[in-house]
matplotlib code that plots the C-alpha trace (Angstrom):
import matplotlib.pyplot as plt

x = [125.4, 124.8, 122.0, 122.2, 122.3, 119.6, 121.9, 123.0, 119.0, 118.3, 120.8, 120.2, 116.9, 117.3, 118.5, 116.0, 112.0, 109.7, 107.8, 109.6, 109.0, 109.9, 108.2, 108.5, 112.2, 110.2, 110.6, 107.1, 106.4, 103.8, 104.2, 101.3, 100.9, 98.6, 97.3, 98.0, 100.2, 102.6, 102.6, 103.0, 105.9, 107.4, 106.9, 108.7, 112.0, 112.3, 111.4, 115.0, 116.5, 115.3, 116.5, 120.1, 119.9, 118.7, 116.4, 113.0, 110.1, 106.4, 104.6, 100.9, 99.6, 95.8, 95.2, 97.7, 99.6, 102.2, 102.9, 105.9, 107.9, 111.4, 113.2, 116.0, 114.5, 117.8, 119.0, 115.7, 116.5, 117.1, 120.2, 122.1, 120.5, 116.9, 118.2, 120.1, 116.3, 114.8, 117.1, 116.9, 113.4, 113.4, 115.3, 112.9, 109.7, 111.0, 109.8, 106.3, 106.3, 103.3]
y = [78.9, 79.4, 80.5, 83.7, 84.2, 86.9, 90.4, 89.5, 89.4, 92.4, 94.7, 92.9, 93.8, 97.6, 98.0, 97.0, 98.9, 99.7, 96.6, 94.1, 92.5, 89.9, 87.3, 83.9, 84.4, 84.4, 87.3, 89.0, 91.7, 93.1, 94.6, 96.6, 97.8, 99.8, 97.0, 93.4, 93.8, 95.5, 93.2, 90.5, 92.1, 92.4, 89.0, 87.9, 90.1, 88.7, 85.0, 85.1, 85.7, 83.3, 81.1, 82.8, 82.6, 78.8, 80.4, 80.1, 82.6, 82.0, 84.2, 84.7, 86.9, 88.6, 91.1, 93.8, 92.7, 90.5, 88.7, 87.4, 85.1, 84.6, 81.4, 79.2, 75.8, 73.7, 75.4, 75.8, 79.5, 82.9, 83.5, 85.8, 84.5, 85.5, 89.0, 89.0, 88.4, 91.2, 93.5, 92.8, 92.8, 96.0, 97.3, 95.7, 97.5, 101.0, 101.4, 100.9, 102.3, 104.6]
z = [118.1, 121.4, 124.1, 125.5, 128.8, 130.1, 130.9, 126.8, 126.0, 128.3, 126.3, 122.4, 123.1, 124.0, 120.4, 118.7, 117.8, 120.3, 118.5, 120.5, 124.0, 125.5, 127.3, 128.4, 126.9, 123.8, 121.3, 120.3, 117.6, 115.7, 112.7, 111.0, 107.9, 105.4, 103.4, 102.8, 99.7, 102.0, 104.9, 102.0, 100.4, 103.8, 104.4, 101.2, 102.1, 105.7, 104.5, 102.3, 105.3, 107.0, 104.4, 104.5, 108.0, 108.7, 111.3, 110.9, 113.0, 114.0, 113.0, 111.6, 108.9, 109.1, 106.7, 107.7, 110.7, 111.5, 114.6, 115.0, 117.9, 117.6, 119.6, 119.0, 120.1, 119.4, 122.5, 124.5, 125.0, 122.8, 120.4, 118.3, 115.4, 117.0, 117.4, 113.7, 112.6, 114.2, 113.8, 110.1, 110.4, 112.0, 109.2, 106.4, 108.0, 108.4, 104.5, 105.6, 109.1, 109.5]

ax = plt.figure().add_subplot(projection="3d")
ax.plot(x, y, z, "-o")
ax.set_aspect("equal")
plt.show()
């Protein structure tokens, strides 16, 4: 694995949501949905994974949203498994897009 370098960030990140920014070369989303059952069952899909993956995110639960960061901190900088991850996660909240 290995850090990208910021014109590979700059395009990775034009293909994914509109939920994404980045700052701080940190990865930031939020992810709302209708009730807490759904944000839960979200969080269950994305946390295998994570475990599939080896790559773990930050992220915070409160009631129906989920905030999210995504960094590689073995390499001190953003990777293609932080975009695998939210591009997957993308994918897993589309269902429960409002």
């Amino acid at each position: 694995m290995k850090k990208l370098s910021k014109s590979e960030v700059e395009k990775k990140l034009k293909l994914l949501s509109k939920n994404w920014v980045l700052k701080d070369n940190i990865l930031f989303a939020k992810f709302k949905f209708i009730t807490f059952n759904d944000a839960f069952d979200f969080m269950k899909i994305v946390s295998e994974k994570c475990k599939d993956l080896n790559h773990h995110p930050k992220w915070t639960n409160v009631y129906n949203q989920i905030d999210v960061e995504l960094f590689t901190h073995d390499l001190g900088g953003l990777s293609h498994s932080d975009f695998e991850l939210a591009c997957f996660m993308d994918l897993s909240f589309s269902p429960y897009s409002q």
